[in-house]
N, C-alpha and C positions, 0 to 999 in steps of 0.2 A: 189748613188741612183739618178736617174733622178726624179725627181719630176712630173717634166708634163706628161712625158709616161705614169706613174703611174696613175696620175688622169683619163687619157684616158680610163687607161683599166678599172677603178672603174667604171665609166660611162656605159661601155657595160655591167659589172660586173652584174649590179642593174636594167637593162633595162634585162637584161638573166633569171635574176631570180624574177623580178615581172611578167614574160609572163609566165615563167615555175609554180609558185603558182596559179593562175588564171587559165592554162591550166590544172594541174592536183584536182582541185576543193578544194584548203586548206581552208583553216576557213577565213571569210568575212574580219574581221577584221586584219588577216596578208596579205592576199592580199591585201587591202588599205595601212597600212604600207609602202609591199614592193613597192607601186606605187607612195607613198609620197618618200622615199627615193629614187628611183630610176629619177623624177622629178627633185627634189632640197635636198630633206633630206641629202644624202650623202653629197656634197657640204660644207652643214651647220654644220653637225655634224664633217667635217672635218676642217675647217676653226673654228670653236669654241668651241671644242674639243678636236680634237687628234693633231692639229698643237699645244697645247701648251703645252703636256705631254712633260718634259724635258728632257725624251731619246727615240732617233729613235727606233719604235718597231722592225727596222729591226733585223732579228737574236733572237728576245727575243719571251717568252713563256708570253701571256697574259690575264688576267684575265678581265672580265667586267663583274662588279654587277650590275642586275638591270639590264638586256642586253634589255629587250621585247622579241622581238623572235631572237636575233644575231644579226639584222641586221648592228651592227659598224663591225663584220666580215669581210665583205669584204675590207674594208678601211685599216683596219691591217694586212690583211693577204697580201693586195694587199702592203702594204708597207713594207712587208719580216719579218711579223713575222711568227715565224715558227709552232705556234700554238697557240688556242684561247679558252678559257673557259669562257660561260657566263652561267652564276647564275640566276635565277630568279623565283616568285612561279605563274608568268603569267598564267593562263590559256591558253593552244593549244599549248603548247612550247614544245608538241612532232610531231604538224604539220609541225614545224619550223626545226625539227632534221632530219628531210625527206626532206625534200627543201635542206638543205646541206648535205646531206650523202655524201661520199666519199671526202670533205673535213677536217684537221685538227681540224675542230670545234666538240665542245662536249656543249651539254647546258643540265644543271641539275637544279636542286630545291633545299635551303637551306629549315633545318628545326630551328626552332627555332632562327634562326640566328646563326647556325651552317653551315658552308661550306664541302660541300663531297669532298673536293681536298686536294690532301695529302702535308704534309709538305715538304715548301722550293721547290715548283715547279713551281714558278709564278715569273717571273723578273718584270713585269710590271702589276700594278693591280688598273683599271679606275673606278671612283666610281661615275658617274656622274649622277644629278637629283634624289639623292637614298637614302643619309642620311634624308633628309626631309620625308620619308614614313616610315623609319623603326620602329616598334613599339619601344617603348621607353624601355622597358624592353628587347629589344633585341640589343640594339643598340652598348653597352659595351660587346658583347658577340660578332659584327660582329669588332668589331676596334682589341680583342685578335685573331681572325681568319685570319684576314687579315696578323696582324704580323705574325703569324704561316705559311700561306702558302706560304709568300713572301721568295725568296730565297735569302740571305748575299746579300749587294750592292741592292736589288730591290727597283723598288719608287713605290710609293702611290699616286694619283692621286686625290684628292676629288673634285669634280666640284657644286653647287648649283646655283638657284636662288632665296631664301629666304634667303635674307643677313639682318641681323637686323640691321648692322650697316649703313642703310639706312631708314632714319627718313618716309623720301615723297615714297618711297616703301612700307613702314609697314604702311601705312594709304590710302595710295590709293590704292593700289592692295591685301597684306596681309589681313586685317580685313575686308573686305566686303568680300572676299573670305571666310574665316572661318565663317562669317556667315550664307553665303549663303549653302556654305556644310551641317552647320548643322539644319537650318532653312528653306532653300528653299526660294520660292517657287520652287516645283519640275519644272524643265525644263527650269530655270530663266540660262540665261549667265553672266559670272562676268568676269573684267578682258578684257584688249584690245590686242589688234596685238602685240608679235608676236602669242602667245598661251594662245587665251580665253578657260576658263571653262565654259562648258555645264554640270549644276549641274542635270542628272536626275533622283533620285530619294537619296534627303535630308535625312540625319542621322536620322533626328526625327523621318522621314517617315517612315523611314527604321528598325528603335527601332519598331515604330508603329506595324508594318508587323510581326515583330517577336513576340511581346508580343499576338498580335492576334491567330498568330498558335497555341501557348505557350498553351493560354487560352482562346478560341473563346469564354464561356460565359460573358465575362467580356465587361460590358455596354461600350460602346463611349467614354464615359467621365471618365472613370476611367482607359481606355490603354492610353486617352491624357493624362492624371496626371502622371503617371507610367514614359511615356517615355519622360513627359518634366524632372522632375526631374530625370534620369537616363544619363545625359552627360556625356561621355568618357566614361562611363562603355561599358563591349564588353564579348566577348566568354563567361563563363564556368560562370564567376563574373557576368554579367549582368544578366544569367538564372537565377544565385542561389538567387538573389537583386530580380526578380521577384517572384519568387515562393513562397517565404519569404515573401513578400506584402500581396500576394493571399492568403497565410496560417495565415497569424498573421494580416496584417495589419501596419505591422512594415516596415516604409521607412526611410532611412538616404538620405532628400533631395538633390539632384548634380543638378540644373538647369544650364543650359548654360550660362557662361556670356562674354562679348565681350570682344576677345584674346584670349580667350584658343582653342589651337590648337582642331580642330575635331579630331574625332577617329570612323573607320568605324565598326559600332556593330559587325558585322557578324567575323571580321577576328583580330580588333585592332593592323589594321596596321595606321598612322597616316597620316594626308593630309596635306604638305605644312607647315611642321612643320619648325619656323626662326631659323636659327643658325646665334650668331657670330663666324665669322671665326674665332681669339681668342680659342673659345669653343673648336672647332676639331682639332688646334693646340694644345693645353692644351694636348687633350686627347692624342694626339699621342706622345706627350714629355713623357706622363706618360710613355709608354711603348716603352722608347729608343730608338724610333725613332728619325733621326737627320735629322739635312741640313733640318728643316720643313721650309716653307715661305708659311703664309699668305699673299692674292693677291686679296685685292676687290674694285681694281682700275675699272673704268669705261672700259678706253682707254689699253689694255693689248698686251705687244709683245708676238709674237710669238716666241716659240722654236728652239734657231740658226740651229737643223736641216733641220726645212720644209721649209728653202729656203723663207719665208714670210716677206718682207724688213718695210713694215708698220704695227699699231699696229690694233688688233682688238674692234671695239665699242660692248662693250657687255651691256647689258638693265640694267638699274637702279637694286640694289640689288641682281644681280650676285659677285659670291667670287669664289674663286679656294686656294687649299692646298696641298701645295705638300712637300712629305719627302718619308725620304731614312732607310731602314732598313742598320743599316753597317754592314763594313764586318767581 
């Protein structure tokens, strides 16, 4: 594989298909997307991500959870894999299956942290930015999946940046972040260069809004009480905890306290949830996976395929995990 042709063609790849989203009128925010990636995003995603998956996707069949709309597609497919599966419960990700038609790409929706892809058809399966959102009760349901649809010899890839085992990470960036998620103020930014959060509209607010629909007679002061004490509750559990109040008066208090990972009411999926790498090694040992290596060095080489002779500076509290289903 020539390396540099490759990057060339990604280049036009992402300049073809941010003109072609824009042109045919796709949803606001996947055209920004493909205008960030076709900018610099590719570049980045490629140089801090897929340069250090530790098999060339050439020839191999690839999974990416957590895709957004596709857009690591083209970088893999440009790098000879022969096909692409990305995952994800994104809103507009059937605007995104139109912008690649007639490409090897297929992008679906898990339910439950169940995978539509059938077993042992996946050599390579990237998890990047993704274990930090999945709700917690689905998260041992997405690690059995992964081993199911990985085929003998396939790796696992796990990528984050909420690495716990960084102390000045988890106090300057981590807990002002989960505050602000779940407290706001709405519209407040946390978090500096490279990827600040624009919190607009806070967990509490957000509880707020629902309990409101729930029950519009319910005074000011009694949906604030409801929804301060109601933190991390969410779907079906939060409704039944409201109704319950409304009808009896009966609350089991859950106020917010500082470090517990938010949880977004509506969907309980989690925001920016730390793992130590440790943690997602453990879990992969459980289920026979081998060759794992934990990897939450600052300074990290790259993969002897992508031809990358230096190592890459990755931000405070990024980790990478990688293991092999055997054969």
């Amino acid at each position: 594989m020539n390396l540099t042709q490759a990057t060339q063609a990604m280049q036009q790849d992402y300049t073809t298909l941010a003109a072609e989203a824009k042109k045919r009128g796709l949803n606001a925010d996947l055209v920004a997307k493909a205008e960030y990636w076709r900018d610099s995003g590719w570049r980045v995603y490629l140089d801090f991500v897929v340069a250090h998956v530790p098999v060339c996707p050439e020839g191999k069949r690839v999974l990416d959870l957590g895709c957004g709309y596709g857009l690591l597609a083209p970088i893999l497919l440009g790098l000879g894999a022969t096909s692409y599966v990305g995952v994800d419960v994104l809103a507009g990700l059937s605007d995104a299956r139109t912008l690649f038609a007639g490409r090897p790409v297929q992008l679906v929706e898990p339910e439950a942290g169940y995978l539509p892809v059938q077993p042992q058809t996946i050599d390579i399966a990237i998890v990047n930015e993704v274990v930090s959102h999945i709700p917690k009760a689905h998260l041992p349901i997405v690690y059995d999946e992964l081993w199911r649809v990985l085929a003998s010899g396939g790796t696992l890839f796990v990528s984050d940046g909420n690495g716990l085992h960084s102390k000045s990470y988890i106090h300057k960036t981590l807990l002002p972040l989960y505050a602000a998620l779940e407290n706001g103020p709405d519209g407040v930014q946390v978090g500096g260069p490279p990827f600040p959060v624009t919190v607009g509209r806070c967990f509490l607010s957000q509880r707020k809004d629902m309990i409101r629909a729930w029950h519009p007679d319910l005074e000011p002061g009694t949906i604030e009480y409801i929804a301060k004490n109601t933190a991390g509750l969410h779907t079906d559990y939060f409704r039944q905890t409201v109704d319950r109040f409304v009808a009896t008066g009966e609350l089991i208090r859950r106020p917010y306290e500082r470090g517990f990972v938010p949880v977004v009411p509506s969907t309980g999926v989690v925001e920016e949830r730390g793992f130590f790498p440790e943690q997602i090694a453990l879990e992969l040992r459980s289920r026979a996976f081998a060759n794992i290596l934990a990897d939450a060095s600052s300074a990290r080489l790259p993969a002897p395929w992508s031809e990358a002779a230096q190592p890459s500076s990755f931000p405070d509290g990024n980790f990478c995990v990688t293991a092999m289903k055997p054969l």
